[in-house]
C-alpha positions as CSV (number, residue, x, y, z in Angstrom):
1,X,-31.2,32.8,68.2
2,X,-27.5,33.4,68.8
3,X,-25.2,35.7,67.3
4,X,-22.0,34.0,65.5
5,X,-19.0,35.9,64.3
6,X,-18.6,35.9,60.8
7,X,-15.0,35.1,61.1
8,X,-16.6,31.5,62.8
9,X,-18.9,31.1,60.2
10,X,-16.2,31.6,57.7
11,X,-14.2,29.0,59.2
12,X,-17.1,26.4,59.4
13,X,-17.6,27.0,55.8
14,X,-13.5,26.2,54.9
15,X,-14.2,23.3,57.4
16,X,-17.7,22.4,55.5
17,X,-15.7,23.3,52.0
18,X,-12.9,21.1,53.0
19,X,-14.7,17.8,53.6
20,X,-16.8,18.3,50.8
21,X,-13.5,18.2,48.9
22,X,-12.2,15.2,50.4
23,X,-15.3,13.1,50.2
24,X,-15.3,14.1,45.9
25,X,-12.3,12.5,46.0
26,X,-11.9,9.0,44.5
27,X,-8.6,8.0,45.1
28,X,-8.8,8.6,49.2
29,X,-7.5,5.9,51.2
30,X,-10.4,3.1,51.9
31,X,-9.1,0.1,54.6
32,X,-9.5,-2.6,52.6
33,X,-9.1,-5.3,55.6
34,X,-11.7,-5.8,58.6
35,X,-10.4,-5.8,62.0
36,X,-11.9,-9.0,63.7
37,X,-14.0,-8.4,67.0
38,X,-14.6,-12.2,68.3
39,X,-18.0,-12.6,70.5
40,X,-18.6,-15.3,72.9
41,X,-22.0,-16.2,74.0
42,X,-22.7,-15.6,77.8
43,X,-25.4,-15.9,80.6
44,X,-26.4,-12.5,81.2
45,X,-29.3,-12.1,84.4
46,X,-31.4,-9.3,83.3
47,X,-32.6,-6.4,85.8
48,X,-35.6,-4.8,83.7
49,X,-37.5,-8.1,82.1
50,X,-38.8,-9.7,85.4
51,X,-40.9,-13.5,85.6
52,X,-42.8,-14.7,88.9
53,X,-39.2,-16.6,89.8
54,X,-37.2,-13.6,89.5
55,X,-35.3,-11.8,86.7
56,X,-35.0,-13.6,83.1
57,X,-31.6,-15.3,82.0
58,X,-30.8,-14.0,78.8
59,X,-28.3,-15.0,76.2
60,X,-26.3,-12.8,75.1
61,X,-23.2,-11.6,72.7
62,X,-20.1,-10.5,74.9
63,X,-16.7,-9.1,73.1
64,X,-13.6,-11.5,74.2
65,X,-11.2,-8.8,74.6
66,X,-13.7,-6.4,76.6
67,X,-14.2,-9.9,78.8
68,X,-10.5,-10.4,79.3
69,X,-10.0,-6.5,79.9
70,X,-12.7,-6.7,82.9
71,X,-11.4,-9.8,84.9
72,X,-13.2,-12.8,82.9
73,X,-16.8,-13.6,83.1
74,X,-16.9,-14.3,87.1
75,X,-15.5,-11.3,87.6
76,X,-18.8,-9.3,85.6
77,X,-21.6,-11.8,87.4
78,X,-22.1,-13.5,84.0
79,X,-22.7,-17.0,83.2
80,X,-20.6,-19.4,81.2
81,X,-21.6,-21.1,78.3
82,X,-21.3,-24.6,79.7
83,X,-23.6,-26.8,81.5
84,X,-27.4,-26.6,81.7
85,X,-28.1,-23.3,82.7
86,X,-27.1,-21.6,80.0
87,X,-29.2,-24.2,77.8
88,X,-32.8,-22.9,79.3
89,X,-31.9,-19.2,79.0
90,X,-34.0,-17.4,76.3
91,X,-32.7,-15.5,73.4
92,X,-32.7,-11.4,74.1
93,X,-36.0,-9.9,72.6
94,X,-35.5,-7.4,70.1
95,X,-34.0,-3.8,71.3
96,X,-32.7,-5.0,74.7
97,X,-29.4,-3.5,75.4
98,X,-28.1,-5.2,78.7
99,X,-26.3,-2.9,81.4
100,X,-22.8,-2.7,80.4
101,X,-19.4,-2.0,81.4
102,X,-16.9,0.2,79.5
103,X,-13.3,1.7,79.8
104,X,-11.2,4.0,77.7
105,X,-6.9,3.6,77.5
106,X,-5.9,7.3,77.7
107,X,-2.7,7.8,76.7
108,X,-0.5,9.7,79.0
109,X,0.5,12.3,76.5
110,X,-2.5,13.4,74.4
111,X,-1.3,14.8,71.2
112,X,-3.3,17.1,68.2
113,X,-4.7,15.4,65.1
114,X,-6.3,16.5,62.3
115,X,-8.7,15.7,60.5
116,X,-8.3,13.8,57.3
117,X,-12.0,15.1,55.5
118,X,-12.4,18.8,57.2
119,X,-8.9,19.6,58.5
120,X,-9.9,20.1,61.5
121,X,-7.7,20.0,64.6
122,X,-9.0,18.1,67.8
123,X,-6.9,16.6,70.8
124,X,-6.7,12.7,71.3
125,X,-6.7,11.9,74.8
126,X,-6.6,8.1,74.3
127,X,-4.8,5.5,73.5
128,X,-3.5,5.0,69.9
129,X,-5.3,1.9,68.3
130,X,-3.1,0.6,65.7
131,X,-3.4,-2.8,64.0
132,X,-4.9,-5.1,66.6
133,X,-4.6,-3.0,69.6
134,X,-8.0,-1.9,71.0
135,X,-8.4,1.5,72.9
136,X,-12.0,1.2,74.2
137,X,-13.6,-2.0,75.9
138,X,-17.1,-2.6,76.4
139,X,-18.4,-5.5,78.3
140,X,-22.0,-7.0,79.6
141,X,-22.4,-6.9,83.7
142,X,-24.7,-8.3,85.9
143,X,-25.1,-10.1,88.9
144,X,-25.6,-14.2,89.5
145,X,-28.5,-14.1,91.8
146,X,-32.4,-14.9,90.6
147,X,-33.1,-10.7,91.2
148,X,-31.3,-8.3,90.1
149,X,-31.9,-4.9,90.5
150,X,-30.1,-1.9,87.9
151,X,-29.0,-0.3,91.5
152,X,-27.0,-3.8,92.0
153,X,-25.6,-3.8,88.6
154,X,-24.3,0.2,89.1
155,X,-22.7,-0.2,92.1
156,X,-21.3,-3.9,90.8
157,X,-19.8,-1.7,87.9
158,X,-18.2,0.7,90.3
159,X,-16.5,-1.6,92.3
160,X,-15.2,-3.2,89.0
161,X,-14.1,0.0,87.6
162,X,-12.4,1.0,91.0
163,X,-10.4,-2.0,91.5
164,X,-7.1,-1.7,91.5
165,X,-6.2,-4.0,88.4
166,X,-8.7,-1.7,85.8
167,X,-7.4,1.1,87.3
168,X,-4.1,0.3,86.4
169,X,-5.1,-0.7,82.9
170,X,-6.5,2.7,82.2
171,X,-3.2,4.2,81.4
172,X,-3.5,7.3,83.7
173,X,-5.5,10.9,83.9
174,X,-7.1,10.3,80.9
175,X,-8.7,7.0,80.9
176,X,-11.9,6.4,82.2
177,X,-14.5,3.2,83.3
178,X,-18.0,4.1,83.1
179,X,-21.8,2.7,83.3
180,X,-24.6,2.0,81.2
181,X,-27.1,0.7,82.2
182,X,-29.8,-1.8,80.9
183,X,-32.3,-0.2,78.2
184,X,-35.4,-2.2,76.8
185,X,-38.0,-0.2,74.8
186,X,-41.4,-1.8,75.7
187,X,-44.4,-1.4,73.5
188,X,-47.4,-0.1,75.7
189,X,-50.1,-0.2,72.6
């Protein structure tokens, strides 16, 4: 077991004390709109879920904006929802996450916030979202050939996040493009 300070523990407890305070409250502020998200449905060729033919085409929910942030949906090796492709793909199973795609707009001038519950103070590195302007995108990628492999997808997603238009979106030292990649939880029993 470690040894803490009791000066730390003592702040931790004015930091616990504090939100505690600020969650009793009843009149703290409470947003009372919803900011809207819009999805698109997309062709999304899957590396894990594999048939005799090759890999599976899934359809799947893609954010607009993280779409339009990334190039469009040539530029992430999705399909289109048009034409006849798209018509015999199969809904995702339950628990798939497909490999995706993400980027973060630092902002060139981080600056200290606090906390509204504990009072804590913390550093914001990215971008202030305000209103309708976003700060993080995520997006699906794949590739459009029948096999796909998650090595494909990663290096697909690097050479994406390298390019020279995303880096330019990024706003600087502190935003960032990263990869994550397909998850499915299979039941062995």
């Amino acid at each position: 077991m470690s040894r803490r300070s009791v000066a730390l523990l003592e702040r931790e407890l004015q930091f616990a004390r504090n939100r505690a305070t600020f969650l009793a409250r009843t009149d703290r502020p409470v947003k009372a709109t919803v900011d809207k998200r819009p999805k698109q449905a997309v062709g999304y060729r899957s590396a894990l879920l594999k048939t005799s033919a090759g890999g599976v085409l899934l359809q799947i929910q893609a954010s607009e904006s993280g779409i339009t942030f990334f190039g469009g949906i040539a530029a992430l090796g999705l399909i289109a929802n048009t034409g006849t492709l798209l018509a015999d793909a199969s809904p995702s199973p339950r628990k798939f996450k497909p490999a995706q795609i993400s980027a973060v707009v630092g902002d060139p001038t981080p600056t200290v916030k606090t906390a509204q519950g504990s009072r804590r103070r913390y550093v914001k590195y990215s971008r202030l979202a305000t209103g309708e302007q976003q700060a993080s995108f995520t997006a699906p990628i794949s590739l459009a050939p029948a096999t796909v492999t998650t090595d494909q997808q990663q290096n697909a997603a690097k050479l994406l996040g390298a390019s020279a238009t995303i880096v330019a979106k990024l706003g600087g030292t502190y935003g960032r493009a990263f990869f994550i990649p397909e998850q499915f939880t299979s039941v062995i029993k």
